[in-house]
C-alpha positions in Angstrom: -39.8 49.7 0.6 -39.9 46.5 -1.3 -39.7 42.8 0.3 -36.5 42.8 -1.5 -34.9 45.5 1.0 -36.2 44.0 4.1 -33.5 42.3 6.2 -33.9 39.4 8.3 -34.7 40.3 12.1 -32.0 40.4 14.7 -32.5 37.4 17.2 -33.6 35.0 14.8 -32.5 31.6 16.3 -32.2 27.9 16.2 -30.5 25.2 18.2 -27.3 24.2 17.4 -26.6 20.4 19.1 -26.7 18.3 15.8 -27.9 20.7 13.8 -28.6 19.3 10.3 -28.2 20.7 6.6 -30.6 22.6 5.0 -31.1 19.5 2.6 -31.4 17.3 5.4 -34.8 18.8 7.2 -35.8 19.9 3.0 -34.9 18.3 0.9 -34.5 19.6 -3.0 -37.1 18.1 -5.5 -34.9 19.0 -9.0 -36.8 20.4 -11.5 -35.8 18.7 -15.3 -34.1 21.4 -17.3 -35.0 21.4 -21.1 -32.2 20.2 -23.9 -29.6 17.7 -23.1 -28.2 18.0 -19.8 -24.9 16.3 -18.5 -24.5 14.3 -15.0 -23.8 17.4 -13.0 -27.8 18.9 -14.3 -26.5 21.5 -16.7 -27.5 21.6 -20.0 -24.7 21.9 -22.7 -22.8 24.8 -22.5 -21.3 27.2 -25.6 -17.7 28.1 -25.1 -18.5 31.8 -24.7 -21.8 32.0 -22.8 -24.9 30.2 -21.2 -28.3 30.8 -20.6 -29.6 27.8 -18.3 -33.7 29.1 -17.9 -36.2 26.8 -15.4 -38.6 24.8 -17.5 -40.5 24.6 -14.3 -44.0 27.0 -14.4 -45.2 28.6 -11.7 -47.6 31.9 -11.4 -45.3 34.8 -11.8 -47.3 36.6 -8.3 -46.8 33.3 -6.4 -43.1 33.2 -6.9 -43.3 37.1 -6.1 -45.2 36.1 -2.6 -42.9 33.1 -1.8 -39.9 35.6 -1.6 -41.2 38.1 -0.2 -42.0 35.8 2.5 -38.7 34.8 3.3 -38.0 38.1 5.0 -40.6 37.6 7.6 -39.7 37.9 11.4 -41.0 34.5 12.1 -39.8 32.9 9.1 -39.8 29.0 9.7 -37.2 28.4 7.5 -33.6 26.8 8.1 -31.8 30.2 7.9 -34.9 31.6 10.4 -36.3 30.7 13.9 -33.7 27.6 14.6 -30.1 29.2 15.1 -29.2 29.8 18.9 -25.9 32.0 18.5 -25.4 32.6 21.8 -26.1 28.5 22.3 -24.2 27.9 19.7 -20.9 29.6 21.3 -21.3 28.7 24.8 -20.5 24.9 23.1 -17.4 25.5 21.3 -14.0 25.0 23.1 -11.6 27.3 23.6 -9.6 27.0 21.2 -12.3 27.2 18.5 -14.1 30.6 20.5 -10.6 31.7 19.7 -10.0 30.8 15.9 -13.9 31.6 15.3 -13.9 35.3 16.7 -14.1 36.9 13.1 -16.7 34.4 12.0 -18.8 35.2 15.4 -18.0 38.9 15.3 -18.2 39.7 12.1 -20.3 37.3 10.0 -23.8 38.6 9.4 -26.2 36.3 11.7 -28.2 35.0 8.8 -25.3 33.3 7.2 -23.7 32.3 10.4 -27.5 30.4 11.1 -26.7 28.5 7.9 -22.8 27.9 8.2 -22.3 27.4 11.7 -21.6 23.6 11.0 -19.3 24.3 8.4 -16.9 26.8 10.4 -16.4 23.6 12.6 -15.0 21.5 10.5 -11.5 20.3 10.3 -10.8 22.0 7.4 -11.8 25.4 8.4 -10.2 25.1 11.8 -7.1 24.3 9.7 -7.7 27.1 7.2 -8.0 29.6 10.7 -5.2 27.7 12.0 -2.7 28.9 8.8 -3.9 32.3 8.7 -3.5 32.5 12.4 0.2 31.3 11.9 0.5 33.8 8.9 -0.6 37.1 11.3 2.0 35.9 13.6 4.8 35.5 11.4 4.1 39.5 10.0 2.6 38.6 7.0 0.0 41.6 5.6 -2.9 39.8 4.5 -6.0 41.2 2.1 -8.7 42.5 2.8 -8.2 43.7 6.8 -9.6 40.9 8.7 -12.9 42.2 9.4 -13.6 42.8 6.0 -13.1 39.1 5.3 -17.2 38.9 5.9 -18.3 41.8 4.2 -20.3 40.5 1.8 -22.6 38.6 4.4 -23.2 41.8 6.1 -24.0 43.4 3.1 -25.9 41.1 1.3 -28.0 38.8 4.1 -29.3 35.8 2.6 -32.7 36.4 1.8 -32.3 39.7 0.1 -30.0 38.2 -2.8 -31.1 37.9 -6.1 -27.8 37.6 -8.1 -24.5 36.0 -7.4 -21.2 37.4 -9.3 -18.6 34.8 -8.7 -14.6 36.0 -8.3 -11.6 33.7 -7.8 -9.2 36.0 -6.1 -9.3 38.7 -3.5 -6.8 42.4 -4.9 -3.3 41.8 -3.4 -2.6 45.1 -3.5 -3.0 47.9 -0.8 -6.2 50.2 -0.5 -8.3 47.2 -2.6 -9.6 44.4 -1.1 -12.6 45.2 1.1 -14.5 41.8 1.1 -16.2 42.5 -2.1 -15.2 40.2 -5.5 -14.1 43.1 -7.9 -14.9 45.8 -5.6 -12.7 48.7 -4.5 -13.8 50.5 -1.8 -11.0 53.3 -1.6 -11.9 56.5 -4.3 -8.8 57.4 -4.7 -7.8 53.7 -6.0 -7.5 53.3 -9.5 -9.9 51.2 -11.5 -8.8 47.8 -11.9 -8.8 46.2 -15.7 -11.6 44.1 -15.6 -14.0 46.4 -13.8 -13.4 48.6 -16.5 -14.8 45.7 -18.5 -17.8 45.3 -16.8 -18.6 48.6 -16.7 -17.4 48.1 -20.6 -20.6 45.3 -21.2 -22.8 47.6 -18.5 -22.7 50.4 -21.3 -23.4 48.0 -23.8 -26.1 46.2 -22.6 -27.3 50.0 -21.0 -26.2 52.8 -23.3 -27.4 55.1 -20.5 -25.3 53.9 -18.3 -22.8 56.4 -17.0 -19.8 54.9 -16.0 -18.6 56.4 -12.8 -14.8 57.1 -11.9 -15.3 54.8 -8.2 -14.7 50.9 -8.0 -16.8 50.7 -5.2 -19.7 48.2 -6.0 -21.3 48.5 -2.3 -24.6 49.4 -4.0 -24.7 46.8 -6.1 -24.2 44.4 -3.0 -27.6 46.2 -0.5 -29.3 45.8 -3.9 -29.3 41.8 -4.0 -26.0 41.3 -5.7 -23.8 39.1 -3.7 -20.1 39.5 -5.0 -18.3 36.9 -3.6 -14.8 35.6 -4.3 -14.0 31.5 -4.1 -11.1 32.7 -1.8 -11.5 35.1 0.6 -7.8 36.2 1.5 -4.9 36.3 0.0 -1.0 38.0 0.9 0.0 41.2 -0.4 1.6 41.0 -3.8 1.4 37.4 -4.0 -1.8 36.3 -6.1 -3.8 33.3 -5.0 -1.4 32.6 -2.7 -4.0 31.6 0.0 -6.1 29.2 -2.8 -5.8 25.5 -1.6 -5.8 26.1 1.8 -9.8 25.5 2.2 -11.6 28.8 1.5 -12.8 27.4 -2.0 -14.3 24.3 0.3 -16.0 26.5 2.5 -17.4 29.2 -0.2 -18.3 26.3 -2.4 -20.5 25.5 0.7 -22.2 28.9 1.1 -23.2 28.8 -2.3 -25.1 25.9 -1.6 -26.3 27.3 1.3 -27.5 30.0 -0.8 -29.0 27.8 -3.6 -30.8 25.2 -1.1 -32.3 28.6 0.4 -34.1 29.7 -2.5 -34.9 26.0 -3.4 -36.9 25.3 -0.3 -38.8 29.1 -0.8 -39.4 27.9 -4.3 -37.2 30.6 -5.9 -34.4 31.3 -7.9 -31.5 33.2 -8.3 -29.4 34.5 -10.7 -25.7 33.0 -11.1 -22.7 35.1 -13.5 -20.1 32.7 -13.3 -17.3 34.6 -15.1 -13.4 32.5 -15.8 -13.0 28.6 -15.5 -12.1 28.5 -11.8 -15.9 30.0 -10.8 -17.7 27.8 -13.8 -16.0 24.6 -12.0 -17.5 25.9 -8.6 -21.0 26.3 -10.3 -21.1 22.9 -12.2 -19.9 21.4 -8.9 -23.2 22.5 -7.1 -26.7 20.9 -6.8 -28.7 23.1 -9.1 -32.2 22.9 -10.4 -34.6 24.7 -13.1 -35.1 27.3 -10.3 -32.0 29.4 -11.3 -30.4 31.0 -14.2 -27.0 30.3 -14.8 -25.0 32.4 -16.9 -21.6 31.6 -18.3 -18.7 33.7 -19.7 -14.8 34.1 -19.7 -13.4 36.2 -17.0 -13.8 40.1 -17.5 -9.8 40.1 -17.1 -8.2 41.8 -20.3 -5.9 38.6 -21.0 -9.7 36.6 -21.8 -12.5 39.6 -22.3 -11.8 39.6 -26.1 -13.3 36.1 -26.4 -16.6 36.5 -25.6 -17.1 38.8 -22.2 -18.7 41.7 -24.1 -20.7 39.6 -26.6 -22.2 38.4 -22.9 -24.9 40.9 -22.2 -25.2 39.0 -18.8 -26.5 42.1 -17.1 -29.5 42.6 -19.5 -30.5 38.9 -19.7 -30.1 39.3 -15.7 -32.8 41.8 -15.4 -34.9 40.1 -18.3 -34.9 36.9 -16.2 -36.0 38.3 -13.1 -38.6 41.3 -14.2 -40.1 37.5 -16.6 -39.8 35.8 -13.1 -40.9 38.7 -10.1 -41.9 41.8 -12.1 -40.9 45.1 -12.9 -39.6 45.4 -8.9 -37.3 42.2 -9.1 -34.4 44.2 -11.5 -31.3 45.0 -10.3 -30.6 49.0 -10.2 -26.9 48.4 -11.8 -26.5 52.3 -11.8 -23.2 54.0 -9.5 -24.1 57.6 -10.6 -27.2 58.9 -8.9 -28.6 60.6 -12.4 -28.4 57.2 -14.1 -30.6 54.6 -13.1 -30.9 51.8 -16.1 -32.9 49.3 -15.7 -35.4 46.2 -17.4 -37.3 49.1 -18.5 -34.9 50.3 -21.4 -35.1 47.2 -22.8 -38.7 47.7 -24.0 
């Protein structure tokens, strides 16, 4: 078993009285990117895809050590040994113990160590205030409620080594299951653009198989975090829950995520796919550390103009074999007889 697959010990704690930012008890040191680069500390960006590499060097088995070590038991880190849940509940008030109970119940312990402080906010209290009003009033909302958090139980922070970014959760039945693109029902048909990833997958892997499941479970207890910018949304009405502060608060756990990796010394890499997820990226503190890549949305209205010219997934695994090593590529295979990886690239 690689570093990569161990998790992050039960128990790990902190206290949660004025508990400070990552950035507040670490701050980031940026590391210059090479070319031109804008306010914001990307470099200019082609209209159908970007490739944003660290100029920053440093020893390939180093970097390899530094993550593994971020899975340790008594990792010293902000997202380790200095999150007290059971602390942390005993001060909420009622009402918030009541609006929280997914979050507490359902969110996966290392992320709730690093988002505690933002669950509390007015904002989110507001967000769990509307959708509480929207159960009430009948409305069927996607995914199921405790799905809402299933990519931090899937994908704990330190395990992640790639972040595919949706915009909108599927509003229709037997789709949504906390997942961005992901279908977890086999009998549900294949929705457009998955078909167009798995369309770039065989291009960028001819041996790729494409399988007849929308499930991308795998790809999430491998390291890929698949995360929409809005978690929930009604049946049959798309984006009809954006604006009402789940972009705000996933915004924040992708900073969460990058600050992470910042403070082991790491990186990460980012597909930001559509307008709506490039505007989240560019609106994050990023450094050399990470890999950014930029397309249009897989969706068939946009694909056309430049999705499959992408290769994202190939100069993903590039990146992080250059980076980690061989063991650092992400196993993009659904089908157990196909297993492409960095090594068909040689």
């Amino acid at each position: 078993m690689t570093n990569y697959k161990k998790r992050l010990s039960e128990g790990i704690v902190s206290s949660f009285k004025k508990q400070k930012t990552l950035s507040d008890f670490f701050p980031a040191k940026d590391i210059a990117l090479s070319g031109s680069q804008s306010e914001n500390g990307f470099s200019s960006i082609n209209k159908k895809t970007v490739l944003i590499e660290s100029s920053g060097r440093v020893e390939n088995r180093t970097l390899k050590e530094k993550r593994g070590s971020s899975c340790l038991a008594n990792d010293q880190s902000p997202a380790g040994a200095k999150f007290n849940k059971k602390k942390w509940i005993s001060g909420l008030t009622d009402e918030e113990k009541q609006l929280l109970n997914t979050e507490i119940t359902t969110m996966d312990d290392s992320w709730l160590a690093v988002l505690h402080d933002e669950l509390q906010k007015p904002y989110f209290l507001d967000l769990k205030r509307f959708l509480a009003t929207e159960e009430c009033q009948g409305v069927v909302v996607f995914p199921p409620r405790d799905l809402w958090y299933s990519w931090t139980r899937l994908s704990p922070l330190s395990q992640i080594k790639v972040l595919i970014l949706g915009q909108d959760p599927y509003h229709n039945y037997n789709q949504a299951h906390g997942l961005a693109f992901s279908v977890k029902d086999p009998n549900t048909k294949i929705p457009p653009s998955l078909k167009n990833m798995y369309k770039l997958l065989k291009t960028d892997y001819p041996s790729f198989k494409i399988p007849n499941t929308a499930d991308l479970t795998q790809w999430a207890q491998r390291g890929v975090l698949l995360l929409n910018t809005c978690l929930t949304v009604r049946a049959h009405k798309a984006n009809s829950h954006s604006n009402k502060g789940w972009e705000t608060f996933t915004k924040a756990a992708i900073q969460k995520l990058i600050d992470y990796n910042t403070f082991k010394n790491q990186g990460i890499v980012v597909m930001a796919w559509g307008a709506p997820a490039q505007k989240t990226i560019d609106s994050c503190r990023l450094n050399g550390n990470h890999l950014v890549l930029k397309t249009v949305h897989p969706s068939p209205l946009s694909a056309s103009r430049g999705f499959f010219d992408s290769h994202h997934y190939k100069k993903c695994n590039e990146w992080l074999v250059k980076r980690y090593g061989n063991d650092a590529s992400i196993d993009w295979s659904l089908v157990k007889v196909n297993v492409p990886n960095h090594h068909e690239l040689q």
